[in-house]
N, C-alpha and C positions, 0 to 999 in steps of 0.2 A: 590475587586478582587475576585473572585472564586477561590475557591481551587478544586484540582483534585490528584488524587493520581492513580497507576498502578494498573490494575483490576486482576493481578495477585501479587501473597503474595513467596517470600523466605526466607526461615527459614538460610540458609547458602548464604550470599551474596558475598563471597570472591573471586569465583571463576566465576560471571556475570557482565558483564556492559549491562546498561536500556540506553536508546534514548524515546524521545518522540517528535513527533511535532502536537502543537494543531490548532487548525481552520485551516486547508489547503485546497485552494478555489478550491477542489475536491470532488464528490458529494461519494456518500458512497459505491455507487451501481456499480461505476467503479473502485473503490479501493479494495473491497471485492475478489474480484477473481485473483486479481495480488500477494495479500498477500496470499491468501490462494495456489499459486504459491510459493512463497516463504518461504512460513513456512517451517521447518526443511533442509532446506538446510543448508552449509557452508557460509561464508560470502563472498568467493571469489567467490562461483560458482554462488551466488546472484545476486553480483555484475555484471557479465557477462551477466547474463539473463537478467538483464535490461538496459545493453548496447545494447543487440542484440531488443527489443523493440523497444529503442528511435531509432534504427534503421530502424525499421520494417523489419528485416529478420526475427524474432521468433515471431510468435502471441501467446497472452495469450487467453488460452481457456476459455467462460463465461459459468461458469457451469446455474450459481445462477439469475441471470436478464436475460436468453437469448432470449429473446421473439421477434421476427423480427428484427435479427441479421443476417448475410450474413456469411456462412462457407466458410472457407479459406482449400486452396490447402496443402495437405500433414499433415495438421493437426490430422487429424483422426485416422492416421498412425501412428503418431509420441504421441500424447495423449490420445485418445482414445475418442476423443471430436470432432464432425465437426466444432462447431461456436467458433468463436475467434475473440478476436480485436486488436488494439495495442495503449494500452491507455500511447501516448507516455508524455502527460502533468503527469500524476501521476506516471511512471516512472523516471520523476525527481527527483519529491518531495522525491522519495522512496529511489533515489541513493545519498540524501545528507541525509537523515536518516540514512544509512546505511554509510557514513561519520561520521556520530555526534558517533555514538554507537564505531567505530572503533576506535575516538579518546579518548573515555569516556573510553573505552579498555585498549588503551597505556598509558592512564593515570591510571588507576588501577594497571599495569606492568605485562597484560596479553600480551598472544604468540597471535598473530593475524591471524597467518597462521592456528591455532588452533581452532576458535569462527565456530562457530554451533549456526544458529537459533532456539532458544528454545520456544521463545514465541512470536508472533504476530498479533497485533489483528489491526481491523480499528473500530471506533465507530461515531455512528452518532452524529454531531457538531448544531451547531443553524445553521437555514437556513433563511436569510435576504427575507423579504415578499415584492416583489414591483409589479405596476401594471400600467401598460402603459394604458392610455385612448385613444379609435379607435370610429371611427360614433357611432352614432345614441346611444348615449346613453351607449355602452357597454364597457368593459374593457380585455386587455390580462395579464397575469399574466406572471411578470418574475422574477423567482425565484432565489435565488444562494444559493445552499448548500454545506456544508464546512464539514470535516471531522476530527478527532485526529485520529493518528495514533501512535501504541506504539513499541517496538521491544526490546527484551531480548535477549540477546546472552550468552552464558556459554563458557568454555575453555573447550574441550574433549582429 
């Protein structure tokens, strides 16, 4: 088994509950900008935004991969970003993460109405190498990459 440990270090752990979920069959590059969406917010108001996602009323804006990407209406307005998507597959992943860490919370016998995103990162996981065989000799390549993703919450 591999070991893995949080890329972030607390000297006082009393007052944080950690979540992690590793290899989730979500590629890095659409994870990246949903967290970095939710980094520093509260855990309810998180929560929200990635209801309004899996709904597609709120697009999250791709700062970081945006390269022939389609900009969406009102966005620009409202983030200061034209291009946006709604990566409603890793808004799951993200809204039972943010399950795990809230119960890791109450089990600690932090206030929940209280937790504040403090730390959130996504890292790149193995990505499984396969290759579909087409005519004349050639090959397509289909890949699936996977990501960890981690989440620190504090009491404020």
């Amino acid at each position: 088994m591999p070991s893995w440990d949080y890329s972030v270090k607390f000297r006082d752990e009393t007052l944080i509950a950690k979540a992690s979920a590793r290899d989730v069959p979500i590629s890095y590059r659409k994870m990246v900008d949903l967290v970095a969406l939710l980094r520093g917010k509260k855990l309810s108001e998180a929560r929200e935004i990635l209801q309004r996602v899996i709904e597609k009323k709120e697009a999250v804006p791709i700062r970081r991969y945006h390269g022939k990407q389609a900009h969406r209406r009102g966005l620009a307005d409202k983030a200061g970003w034209p291009v946006g998507r709604y990566p409603v597959k890793a808004a799951k992943y993200l809204l039972k993460l943010l399950d795990n860490v809230e119960n890791n919370a109450i089990d600690k016998g932090l206030d929940v109405d209280r937790l504040k995103i403090i730390h959130m990162a996504v890292h790149k996981a193995i990505t499984l190498k396969r290759y579909m065989p087409r005519a004349f000799g050639r090959s397509t390549p289909r890949f699936k990459h996977y990501s960890h993703v981690e989440i620190v919450v504090k009491e404020v």
